[in-house]
C-alpha positions as CSV (number, residue, x, y, z in Angstrom):
1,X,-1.9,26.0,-11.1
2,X,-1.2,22.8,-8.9
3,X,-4.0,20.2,-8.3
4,X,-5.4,20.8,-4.9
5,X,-7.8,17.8,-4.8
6,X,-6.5,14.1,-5.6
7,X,-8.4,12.5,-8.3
8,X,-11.3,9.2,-7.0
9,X,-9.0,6.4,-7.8
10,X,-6.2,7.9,-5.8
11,X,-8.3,8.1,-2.6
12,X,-9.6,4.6,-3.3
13,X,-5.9,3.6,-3.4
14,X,-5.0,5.0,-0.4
15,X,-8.1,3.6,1.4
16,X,-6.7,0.0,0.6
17,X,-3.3,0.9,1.6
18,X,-4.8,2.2,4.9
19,X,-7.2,-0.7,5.4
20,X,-4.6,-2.9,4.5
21,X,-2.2,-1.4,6.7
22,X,-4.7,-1.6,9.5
23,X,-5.5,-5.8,9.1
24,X,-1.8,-5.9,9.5
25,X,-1.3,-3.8,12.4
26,X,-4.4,-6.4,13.7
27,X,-2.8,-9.0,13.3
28,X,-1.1,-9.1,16.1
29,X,-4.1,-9.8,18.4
30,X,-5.0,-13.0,16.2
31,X,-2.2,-14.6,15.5
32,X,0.7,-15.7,18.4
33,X,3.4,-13.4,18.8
34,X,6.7,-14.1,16.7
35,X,8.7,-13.1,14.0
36,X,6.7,-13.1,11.0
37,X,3.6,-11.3,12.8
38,X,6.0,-8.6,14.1
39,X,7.5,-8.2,10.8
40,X,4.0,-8.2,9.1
41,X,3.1,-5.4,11.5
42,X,6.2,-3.3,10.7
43,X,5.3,-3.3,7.9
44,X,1.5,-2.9,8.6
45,X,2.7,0.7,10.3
46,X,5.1,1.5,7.0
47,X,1.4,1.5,4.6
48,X,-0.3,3.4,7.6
49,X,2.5,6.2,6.8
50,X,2.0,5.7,2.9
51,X,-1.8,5.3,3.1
52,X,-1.4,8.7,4.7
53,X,1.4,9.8,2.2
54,X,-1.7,8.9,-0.9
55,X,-4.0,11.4,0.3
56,X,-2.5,14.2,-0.8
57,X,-1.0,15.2,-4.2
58,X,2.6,14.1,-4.6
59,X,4.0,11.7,-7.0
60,X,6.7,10.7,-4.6
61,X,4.1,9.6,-2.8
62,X,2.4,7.0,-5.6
63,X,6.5,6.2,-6.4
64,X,7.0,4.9,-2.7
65,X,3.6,3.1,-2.8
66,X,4.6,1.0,-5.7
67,X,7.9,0.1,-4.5
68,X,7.2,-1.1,-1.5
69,X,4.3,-3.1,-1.8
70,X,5.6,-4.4,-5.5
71,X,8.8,-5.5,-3.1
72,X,6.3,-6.9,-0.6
73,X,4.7,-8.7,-3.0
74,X,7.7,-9.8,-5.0
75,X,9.7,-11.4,-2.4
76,X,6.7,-11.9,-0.3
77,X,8.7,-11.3,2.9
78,X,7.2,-12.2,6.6
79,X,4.3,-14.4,5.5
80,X,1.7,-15.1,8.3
81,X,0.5,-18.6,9.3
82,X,-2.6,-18.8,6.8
83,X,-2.2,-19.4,3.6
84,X,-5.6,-17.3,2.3
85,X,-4.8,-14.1,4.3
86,X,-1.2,-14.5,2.5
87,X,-2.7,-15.0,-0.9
88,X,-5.1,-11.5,0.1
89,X,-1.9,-9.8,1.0
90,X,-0.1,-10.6,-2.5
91,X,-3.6,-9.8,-4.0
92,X,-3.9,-6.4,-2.9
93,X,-0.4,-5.7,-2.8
94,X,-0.3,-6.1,-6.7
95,X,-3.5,-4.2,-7.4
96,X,-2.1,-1.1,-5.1
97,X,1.1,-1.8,-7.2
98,X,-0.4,-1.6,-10.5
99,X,-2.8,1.1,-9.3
100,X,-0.2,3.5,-8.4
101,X,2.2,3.1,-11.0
102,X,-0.9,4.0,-14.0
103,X,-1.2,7.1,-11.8
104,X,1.9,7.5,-11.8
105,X,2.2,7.6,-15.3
106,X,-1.0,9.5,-16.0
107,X,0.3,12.1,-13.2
108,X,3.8,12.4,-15.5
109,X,2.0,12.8,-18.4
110,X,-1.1,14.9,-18.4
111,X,-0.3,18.6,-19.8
112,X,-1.1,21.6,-16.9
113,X,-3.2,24.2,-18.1
């Protein structure tokens, strides 16, 4: 029988990549318009669409998540004029990397019933 429900720290992990993905999209009405801030809310619409992805069940879903904001964080790509809302960017891009790849791991190994 396939889960139905996703399990607490799942739905906290997509709330992050949701609110995350919503200061990004927002940062277009604080900061001037330019290439880093339209970059930064690209990619603010791309964890909208995985924030959305987390909510359900799939491991394809926990895969992406940890790619893309491991790559996000790795080559730290469009950074934004201040230096503290880069360093929270990295921040929780690493904790929603780390957090989806140990449910990714529990998801691939825990026995169905």
């Amino acid at each position: 029988m396939p889960a139905t429900s996703p399990p607490p720290l799942r739905i906290a992990t997509a709330t992050i990549v949701t609110a995350a993905g919503l200061a990004q999209v927002a940062m277009l009405w604080v900061f001037d318009l330019g290439a880093p801030v339209l970059l930064t809310a690209l990619a603010g619409g791309c964890y909208l669409l995985l924030g959305l992805g987390l909510f359900g069940v799939s491991r394809f879903a926990l895969a992406i998540a940890a790619a893309v904001c491991g790559a996000r964080a790795w080559f730290a790509f469009a950074p934004v004029p201040v230096h503290a809302w880069e360093q929270l960017r990295t921040v929780v891009d690493l904790l929603v990397t780390a957090t989806a790849l140990g449910l990714l791991w529990q998801a691939r190994h825990t026995r169905a019933p």
